[in-house]
Backbone bond lengths (Angstrom), bond angles and torsions (degrees), N, CA, C in turn:
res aa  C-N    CA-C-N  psi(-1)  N-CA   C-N-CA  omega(-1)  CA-C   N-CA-C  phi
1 X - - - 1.454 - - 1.519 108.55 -
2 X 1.337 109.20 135.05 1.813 105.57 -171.95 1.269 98.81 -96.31
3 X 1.261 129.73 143.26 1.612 138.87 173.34 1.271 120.69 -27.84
4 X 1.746 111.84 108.95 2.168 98.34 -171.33 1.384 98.31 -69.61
5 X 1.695 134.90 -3.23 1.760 88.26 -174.56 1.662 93.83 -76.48
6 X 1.360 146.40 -26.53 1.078 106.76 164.27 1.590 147.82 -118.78
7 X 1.690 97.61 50.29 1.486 119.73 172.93 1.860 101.96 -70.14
8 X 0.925 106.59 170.25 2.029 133.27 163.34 1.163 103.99 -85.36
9 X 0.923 113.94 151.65 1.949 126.13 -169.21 1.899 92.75 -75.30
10 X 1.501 104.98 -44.14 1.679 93.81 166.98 1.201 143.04 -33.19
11 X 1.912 104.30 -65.18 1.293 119.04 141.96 1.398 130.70 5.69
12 X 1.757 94.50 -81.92 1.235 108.35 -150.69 2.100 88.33 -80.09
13 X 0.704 109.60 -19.89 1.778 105.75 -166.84 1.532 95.47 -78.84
14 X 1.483 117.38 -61.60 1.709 111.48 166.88 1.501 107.71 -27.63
15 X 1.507 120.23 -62.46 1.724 114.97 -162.11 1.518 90.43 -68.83
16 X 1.237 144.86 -29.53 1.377 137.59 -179.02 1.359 117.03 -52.73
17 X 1.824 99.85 -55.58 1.195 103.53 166.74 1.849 147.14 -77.40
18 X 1.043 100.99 -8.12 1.053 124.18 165.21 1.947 126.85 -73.68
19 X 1.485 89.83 -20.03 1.608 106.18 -167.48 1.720 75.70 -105.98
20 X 0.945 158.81 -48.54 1.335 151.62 -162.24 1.456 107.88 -64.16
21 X 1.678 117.68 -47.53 1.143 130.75 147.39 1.399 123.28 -12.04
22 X 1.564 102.22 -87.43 1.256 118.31 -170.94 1.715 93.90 -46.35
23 X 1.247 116.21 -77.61 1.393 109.79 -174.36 2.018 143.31 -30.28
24 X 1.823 80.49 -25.09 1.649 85.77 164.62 1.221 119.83 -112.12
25 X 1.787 109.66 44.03 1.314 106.62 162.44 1.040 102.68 -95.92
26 X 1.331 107.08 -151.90 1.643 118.38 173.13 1.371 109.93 -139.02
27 X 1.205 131.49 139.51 1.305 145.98 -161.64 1.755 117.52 110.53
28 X 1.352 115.12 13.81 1.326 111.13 176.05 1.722 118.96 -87.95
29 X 1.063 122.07 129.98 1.741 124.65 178.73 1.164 99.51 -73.97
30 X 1.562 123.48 150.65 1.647 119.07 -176.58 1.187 134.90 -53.99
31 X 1.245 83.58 -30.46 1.889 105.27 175.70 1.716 118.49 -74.15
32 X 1.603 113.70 -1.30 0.922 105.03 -159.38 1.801 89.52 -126.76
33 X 1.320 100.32 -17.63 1.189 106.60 -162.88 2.063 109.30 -94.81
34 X 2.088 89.18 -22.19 1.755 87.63 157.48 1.388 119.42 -108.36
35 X 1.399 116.68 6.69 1.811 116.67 150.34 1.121 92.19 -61.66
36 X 1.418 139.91 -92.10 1.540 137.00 -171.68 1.744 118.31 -12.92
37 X 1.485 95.57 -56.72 1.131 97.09 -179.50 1.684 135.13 -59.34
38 X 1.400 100.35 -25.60 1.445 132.66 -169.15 1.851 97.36 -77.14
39 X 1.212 92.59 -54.52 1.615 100.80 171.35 1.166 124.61 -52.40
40 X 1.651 117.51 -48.83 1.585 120.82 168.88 1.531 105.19 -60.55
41 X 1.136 133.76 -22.33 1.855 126.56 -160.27 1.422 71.43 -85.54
42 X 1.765 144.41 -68.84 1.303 121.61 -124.02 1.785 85.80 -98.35
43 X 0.966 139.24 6.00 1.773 125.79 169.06 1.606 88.61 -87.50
44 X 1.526 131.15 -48.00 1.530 117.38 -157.71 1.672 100.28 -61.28
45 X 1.557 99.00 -36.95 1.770 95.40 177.57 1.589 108.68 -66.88
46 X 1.114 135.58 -51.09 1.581 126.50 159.05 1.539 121.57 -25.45
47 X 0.892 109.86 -57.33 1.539 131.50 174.32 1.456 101.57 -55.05
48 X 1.069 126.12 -55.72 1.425 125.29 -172.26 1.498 107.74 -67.22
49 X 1.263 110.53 -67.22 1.534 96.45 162.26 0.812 142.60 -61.11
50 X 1.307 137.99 -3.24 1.403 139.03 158.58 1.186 113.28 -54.49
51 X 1.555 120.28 -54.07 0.840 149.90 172.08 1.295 116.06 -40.50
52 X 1.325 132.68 -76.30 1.480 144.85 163.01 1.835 111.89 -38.57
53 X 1.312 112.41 -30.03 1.569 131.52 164.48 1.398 102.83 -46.19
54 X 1.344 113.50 -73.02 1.498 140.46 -170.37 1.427 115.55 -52.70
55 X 1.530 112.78 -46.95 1.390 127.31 162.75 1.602 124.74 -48.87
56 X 1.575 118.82 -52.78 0.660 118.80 178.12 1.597 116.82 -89.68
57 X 1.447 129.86 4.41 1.383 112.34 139.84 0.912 130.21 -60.46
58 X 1.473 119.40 -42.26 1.583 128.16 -160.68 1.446 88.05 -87.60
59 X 1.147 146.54 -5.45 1.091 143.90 168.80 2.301 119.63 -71.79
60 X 1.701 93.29 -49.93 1.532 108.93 167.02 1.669 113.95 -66.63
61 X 1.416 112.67 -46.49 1.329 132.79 173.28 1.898 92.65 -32.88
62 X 1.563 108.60 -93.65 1.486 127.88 153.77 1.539 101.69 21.42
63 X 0.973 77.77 -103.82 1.923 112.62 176.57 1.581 114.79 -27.03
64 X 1.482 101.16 -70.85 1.496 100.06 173.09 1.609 114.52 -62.38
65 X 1.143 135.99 -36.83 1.406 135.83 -176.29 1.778 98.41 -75.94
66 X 1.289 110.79 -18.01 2.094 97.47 178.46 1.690 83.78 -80.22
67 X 1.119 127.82 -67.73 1.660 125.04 -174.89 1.234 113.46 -31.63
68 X 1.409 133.24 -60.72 1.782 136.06 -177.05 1.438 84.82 -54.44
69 X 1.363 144.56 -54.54 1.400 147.47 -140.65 1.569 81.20 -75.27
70 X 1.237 136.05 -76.66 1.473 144.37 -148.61 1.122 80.38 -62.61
71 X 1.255 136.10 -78.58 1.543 125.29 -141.24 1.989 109.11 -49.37
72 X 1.510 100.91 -50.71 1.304 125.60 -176.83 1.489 116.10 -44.45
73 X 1.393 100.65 -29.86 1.605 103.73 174.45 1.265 112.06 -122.78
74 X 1.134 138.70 35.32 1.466 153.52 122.94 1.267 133.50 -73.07
């Protein structure tokens, strides 16, 4: 697995999904099947923040483009 701080939110959702996979097969030992599991909790938290990352650009983005807008028509 290559380091998520610098994977793509894609990335990291493929290895999410892929580990979710593995888990609803059958043939996993418990131990293997809540490593798996442990792995899906800390990519969904990756995922989430990425996510919340993303938000709050498009959030400043937002913001600064209502300001150019106000100024522009003043």
């Amino acid at each position: 697995m290559a380091d998520t701080a610098e994977q793509q939110f894609e990335d990291v959702l493929s290895e999410f999904d892929e580990t979710v996979n593995a888990l609803e097969s059958d043939g996993l030992s418990l131990d293997e099947a809540l490593s798996k599991y442990e792995a899906a909790v800390q990519l969904a938290e990756r995922c989430a923040t990425m996510l919340r990352s993303a938000e709050l650009r498009l959030t400043e983005i937002d913001e600064t483009l209502a300001a150019i807008e106000a100024e522009a028509s003043s």
